[in-house]
Backbone as a chain_set.jsonl record, in Angstrom:
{"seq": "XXXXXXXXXXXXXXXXXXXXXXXXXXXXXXXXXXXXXXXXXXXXXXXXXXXXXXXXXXXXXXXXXXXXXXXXXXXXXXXXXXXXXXXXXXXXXXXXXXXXXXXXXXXXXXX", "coords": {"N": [[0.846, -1.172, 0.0], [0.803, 2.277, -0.733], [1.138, 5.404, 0.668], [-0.161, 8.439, 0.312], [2.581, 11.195, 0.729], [2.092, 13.909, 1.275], [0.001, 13.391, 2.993], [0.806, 11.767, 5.241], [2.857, 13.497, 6.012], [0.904, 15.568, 7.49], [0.388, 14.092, 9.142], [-1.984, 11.886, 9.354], [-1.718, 9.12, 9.655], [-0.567, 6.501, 11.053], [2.444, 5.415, 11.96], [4.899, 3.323, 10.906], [6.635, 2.469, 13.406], [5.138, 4.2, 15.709], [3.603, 2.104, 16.425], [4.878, -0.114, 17.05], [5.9, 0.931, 19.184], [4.063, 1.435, 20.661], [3.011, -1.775, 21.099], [5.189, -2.611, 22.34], [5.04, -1.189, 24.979], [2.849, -2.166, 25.944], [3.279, -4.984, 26.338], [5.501, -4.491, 28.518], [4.246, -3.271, 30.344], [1.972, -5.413, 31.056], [3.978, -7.203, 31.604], [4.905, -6.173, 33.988], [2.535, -6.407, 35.405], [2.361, -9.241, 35.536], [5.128, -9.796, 37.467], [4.912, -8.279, 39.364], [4.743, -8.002, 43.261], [2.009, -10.013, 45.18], [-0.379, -8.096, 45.93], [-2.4, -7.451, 48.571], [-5.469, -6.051, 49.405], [-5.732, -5.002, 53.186], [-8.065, -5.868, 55.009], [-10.513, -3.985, 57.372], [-9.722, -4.195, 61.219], [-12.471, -5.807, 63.079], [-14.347, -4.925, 65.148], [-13.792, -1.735, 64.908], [-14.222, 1.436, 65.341], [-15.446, 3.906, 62.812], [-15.751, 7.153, 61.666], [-17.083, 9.873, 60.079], [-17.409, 13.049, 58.236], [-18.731, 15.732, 56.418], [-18.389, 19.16, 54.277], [-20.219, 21.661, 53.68], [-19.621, 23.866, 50.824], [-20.512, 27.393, 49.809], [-21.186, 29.469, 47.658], [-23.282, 32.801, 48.112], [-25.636, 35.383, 47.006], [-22.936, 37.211, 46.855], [-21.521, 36.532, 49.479], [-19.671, 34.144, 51.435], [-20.527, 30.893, 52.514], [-20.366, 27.924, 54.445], [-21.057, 25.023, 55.24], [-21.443, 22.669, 57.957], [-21.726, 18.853, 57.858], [-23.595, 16.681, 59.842], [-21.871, 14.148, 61.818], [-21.494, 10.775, 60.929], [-21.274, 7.773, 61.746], [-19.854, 4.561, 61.884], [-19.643, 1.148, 62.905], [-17.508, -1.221, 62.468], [-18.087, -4.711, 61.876], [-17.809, -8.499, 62.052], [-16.425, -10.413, 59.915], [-16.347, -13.317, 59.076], [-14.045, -15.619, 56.922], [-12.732, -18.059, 55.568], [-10.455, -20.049, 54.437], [-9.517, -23.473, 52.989], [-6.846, -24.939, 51.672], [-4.715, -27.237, 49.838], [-8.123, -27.872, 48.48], [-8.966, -31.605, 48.81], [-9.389, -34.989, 48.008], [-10.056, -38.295, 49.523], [-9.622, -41.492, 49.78], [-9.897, -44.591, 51.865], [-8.866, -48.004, 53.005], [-11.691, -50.011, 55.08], [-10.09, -49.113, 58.915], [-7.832, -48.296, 58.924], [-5.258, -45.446, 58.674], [-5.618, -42.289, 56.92], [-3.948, -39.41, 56.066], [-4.369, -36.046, 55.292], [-3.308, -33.254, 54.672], [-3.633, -29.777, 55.258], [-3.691, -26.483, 54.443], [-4.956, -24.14, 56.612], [-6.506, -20.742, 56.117], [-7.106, -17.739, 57.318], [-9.074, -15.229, 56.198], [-10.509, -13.169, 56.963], [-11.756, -10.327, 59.138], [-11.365, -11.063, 61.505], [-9.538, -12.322, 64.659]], "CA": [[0.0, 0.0, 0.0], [1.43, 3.7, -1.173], [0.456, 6.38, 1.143], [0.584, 10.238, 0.127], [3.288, 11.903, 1.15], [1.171, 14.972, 2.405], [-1.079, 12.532, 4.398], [1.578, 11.132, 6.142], [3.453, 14.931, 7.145], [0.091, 16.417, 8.369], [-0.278, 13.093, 10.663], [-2.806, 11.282, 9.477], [-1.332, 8.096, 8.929], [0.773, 6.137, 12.089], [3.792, 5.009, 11.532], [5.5, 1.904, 11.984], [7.466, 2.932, 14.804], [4.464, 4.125, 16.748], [2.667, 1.117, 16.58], [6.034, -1.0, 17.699], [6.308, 1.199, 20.556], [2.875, 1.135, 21.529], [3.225, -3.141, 21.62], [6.16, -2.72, 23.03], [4.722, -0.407, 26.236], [1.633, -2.816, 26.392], [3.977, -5.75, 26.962], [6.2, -4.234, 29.099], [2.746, -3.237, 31.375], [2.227, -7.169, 31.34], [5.348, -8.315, 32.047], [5.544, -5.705, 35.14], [1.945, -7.063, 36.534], [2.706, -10.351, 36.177], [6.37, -9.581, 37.961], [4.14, -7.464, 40.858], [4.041, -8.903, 44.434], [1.187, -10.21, 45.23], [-0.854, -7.459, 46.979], [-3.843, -7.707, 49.115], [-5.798, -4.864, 50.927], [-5.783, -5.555, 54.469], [-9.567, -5.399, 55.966], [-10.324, -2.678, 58.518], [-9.899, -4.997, 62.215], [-13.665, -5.566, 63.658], [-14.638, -3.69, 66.035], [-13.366, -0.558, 64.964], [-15.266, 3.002, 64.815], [-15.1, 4.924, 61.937], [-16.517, 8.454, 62.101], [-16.682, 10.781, 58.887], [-18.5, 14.503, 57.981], [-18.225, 16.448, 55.308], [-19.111, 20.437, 54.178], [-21.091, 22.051, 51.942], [-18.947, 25.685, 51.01], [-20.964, 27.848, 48.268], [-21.266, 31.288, 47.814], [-24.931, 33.021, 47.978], [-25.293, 37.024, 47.105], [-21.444, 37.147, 47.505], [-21.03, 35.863, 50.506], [-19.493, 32.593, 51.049], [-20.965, 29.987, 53.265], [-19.987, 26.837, 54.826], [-22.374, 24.2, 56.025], [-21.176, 21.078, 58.142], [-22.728, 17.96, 58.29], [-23.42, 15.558, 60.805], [-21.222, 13.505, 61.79], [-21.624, 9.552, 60.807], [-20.46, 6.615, 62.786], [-20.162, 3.073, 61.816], [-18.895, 0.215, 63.697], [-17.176, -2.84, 61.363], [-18.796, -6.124, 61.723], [-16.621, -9.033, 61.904], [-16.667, -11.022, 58.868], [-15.817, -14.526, 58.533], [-13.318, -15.697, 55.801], [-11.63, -19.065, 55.645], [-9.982, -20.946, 53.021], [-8.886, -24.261, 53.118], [-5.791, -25.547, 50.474], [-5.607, -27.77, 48.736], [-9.239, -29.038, 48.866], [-8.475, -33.282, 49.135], [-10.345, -36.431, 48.332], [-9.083, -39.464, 49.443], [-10.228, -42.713, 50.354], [-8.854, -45.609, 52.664], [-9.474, -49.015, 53.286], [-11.363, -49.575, 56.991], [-9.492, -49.207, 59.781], [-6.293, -47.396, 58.274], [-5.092, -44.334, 58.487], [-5.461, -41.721, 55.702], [-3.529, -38.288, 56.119], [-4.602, -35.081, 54.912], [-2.132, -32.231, 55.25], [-3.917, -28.699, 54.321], [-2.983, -24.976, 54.811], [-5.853, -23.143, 56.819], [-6.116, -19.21, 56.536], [-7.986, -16.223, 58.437], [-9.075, -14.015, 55.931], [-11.23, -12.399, 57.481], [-10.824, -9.642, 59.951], [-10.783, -10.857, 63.553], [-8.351, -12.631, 65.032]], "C": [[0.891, 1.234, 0.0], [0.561, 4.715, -0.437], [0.867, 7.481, 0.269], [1.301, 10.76, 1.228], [2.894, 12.9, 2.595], [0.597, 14.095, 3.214], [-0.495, 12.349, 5.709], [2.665, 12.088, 6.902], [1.962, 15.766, 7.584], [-0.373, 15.227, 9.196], [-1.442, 12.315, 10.82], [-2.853, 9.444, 9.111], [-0.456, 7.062, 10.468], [1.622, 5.892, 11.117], [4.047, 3.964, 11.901], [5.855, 1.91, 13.668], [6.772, 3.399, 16.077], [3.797, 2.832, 17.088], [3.85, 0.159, 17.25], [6.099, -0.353, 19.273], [5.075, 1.29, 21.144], [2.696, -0.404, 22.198], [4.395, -3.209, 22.287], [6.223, -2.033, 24.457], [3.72, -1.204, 26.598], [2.541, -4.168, 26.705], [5.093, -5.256, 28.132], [5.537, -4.1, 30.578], [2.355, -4.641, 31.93], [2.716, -7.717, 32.02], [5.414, -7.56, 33.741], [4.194, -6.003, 36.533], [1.693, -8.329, 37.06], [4.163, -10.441, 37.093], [6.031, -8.966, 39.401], [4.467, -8.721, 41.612], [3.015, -9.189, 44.3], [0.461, -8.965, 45.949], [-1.785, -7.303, 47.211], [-4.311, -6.691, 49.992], [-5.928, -5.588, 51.791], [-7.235, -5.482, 54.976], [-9.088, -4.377, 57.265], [-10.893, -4.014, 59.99], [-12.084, -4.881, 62.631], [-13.768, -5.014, 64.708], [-14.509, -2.0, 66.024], [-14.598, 0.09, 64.22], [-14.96, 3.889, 63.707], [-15.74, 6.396, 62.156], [-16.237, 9.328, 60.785], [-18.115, 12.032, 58.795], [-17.956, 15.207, 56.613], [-18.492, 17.916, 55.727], [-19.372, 20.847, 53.068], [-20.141, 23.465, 52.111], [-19.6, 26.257, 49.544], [-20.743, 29.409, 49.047], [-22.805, 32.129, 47.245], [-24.748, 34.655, 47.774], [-23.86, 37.337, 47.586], [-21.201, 37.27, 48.627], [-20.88, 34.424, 50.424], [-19.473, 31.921, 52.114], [-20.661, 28.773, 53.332], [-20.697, 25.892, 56.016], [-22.093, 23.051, 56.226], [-21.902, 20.158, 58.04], [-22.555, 17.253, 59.476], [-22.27, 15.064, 61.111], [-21.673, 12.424, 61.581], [-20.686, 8.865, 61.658], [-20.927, 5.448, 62.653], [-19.184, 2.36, 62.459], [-18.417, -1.199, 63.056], [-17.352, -4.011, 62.138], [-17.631, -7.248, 61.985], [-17.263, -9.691, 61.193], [-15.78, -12.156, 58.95], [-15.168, -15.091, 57.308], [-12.408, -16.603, 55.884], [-11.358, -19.567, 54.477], [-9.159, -22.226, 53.336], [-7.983, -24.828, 52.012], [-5.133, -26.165, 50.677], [-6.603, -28.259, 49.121], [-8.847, -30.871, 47.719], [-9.572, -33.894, 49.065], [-9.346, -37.419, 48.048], [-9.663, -40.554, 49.822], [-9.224, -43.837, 51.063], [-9.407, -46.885, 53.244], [-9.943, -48.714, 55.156], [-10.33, -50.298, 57.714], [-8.075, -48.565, 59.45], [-6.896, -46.084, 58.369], [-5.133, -43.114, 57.162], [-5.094, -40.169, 56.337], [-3.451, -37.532, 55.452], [-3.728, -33.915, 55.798], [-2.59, -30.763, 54.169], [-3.203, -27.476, 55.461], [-4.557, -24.457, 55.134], [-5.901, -21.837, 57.142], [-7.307, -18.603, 57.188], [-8.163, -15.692, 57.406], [-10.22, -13.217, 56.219], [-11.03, -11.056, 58.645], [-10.857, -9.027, 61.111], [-10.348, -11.993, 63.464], [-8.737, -14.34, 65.131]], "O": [[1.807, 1.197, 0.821], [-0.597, 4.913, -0.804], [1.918, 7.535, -0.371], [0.888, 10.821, 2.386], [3.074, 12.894, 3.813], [0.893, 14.234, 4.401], [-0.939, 12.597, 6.83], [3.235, 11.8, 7.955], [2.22, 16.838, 8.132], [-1.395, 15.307, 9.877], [-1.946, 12.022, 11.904], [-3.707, 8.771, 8.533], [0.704, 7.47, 10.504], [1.608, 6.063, 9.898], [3.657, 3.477, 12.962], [5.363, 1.439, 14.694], [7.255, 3.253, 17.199], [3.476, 2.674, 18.266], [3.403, -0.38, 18.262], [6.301, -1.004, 20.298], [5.1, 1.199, 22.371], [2.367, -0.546, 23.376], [4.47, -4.234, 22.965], [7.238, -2.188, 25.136], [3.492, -1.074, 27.801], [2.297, -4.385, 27.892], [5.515, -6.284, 28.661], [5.978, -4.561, 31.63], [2.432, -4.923, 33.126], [2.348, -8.52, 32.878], [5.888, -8.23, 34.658], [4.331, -5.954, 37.755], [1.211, -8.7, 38.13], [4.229, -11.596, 37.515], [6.739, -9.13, 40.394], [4.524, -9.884, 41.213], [2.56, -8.775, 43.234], [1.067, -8.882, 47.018], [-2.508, -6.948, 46.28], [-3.795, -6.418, 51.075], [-6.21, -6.769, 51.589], [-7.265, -4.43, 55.616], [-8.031, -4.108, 57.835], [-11.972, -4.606, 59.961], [-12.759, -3.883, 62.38], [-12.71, -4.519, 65.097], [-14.97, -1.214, 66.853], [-15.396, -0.198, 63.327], [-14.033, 4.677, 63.891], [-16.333, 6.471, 63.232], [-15.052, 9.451, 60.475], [-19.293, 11.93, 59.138], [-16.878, 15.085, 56.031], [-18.744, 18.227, 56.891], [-19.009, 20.604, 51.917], [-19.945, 24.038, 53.182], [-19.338, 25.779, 48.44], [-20.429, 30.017, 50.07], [-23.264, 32.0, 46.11], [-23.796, 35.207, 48.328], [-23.703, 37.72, 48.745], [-20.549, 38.27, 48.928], [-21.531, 33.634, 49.74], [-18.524, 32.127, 52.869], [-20.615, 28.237, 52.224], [-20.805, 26.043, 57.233], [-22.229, 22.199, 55.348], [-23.079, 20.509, 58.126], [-21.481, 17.213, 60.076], [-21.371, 15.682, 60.541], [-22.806, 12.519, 62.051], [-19.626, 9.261, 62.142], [-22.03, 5.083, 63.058], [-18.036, 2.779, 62.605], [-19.091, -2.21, 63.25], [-16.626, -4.185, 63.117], [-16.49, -6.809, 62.126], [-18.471, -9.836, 61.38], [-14.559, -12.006, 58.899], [-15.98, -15.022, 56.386], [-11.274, -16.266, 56.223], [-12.13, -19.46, 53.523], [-8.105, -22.058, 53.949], [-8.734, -25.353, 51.19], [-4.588, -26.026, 51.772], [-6.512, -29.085, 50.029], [-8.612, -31.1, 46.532], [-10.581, -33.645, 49.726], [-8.453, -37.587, 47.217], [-10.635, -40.201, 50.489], [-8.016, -43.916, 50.839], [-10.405, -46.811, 53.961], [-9.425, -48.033, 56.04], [-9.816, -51.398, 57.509], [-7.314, -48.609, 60.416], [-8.037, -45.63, 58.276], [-4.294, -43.428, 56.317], [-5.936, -39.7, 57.103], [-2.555, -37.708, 54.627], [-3.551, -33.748, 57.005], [-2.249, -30.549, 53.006], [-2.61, -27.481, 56.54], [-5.356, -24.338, 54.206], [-5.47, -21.495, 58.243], [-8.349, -19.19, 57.48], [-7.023, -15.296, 57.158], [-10.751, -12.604, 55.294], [-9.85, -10.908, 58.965], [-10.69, -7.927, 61.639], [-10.564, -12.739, 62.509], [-7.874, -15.149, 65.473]]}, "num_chains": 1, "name": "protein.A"}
């Protein structure tokens, strides 16, 4: 394919070279969130109080006014969150032993 000249100096055309460096910034993005730690928000502990307000600030017949609100107050819940790994099936003749060896976590957030 033969572009025009003009087309391609007033910019209406990419270029190779952008398009290489565009795949070449979208892999690089890739490579750096598969390369991330792992990272996990932490939950907010249970029991804890939060407390938040805002303000309204306008300006009425030029004067300028500022109107608090309330205050709010919530108290976090405790939430249950386990995981057991690997989930195991096994079977065993009777009277024998069969040993299961998993990893149990907390994620939830009380103690």
């Amino acid at each position: 394919m033969r572009l025009d000249s003009r087309a391609v100096e007033r910019g209406r055309y990419a270029h190779r070279s952008h398009t290489a460096a565009a795949w070449a910034a979208a892999f690089l993005f890739a490579v750096g969130l598969l390369a991330a730690p792992s990272l996990e928000a932490q939950g907010t502990p249970a029991g804890t109080q939060i407390s938040n307000w805002a303000s309204f600030n306008f300006i009425f017949a030029g004067s300028g006014y500022t109107l608090p609100s309330d205050t709010a107050t919530v108290l976090v819940g405790q939430v249950a969150g386990v995981t057991l790994q690997p989930p195991r099936v096994s079977s065993g003749a009777p009277g024998t032993a069969v040993v299961f060896s998993h990893t149990l976590t907390n994620g939830g957030n009380a103690a």
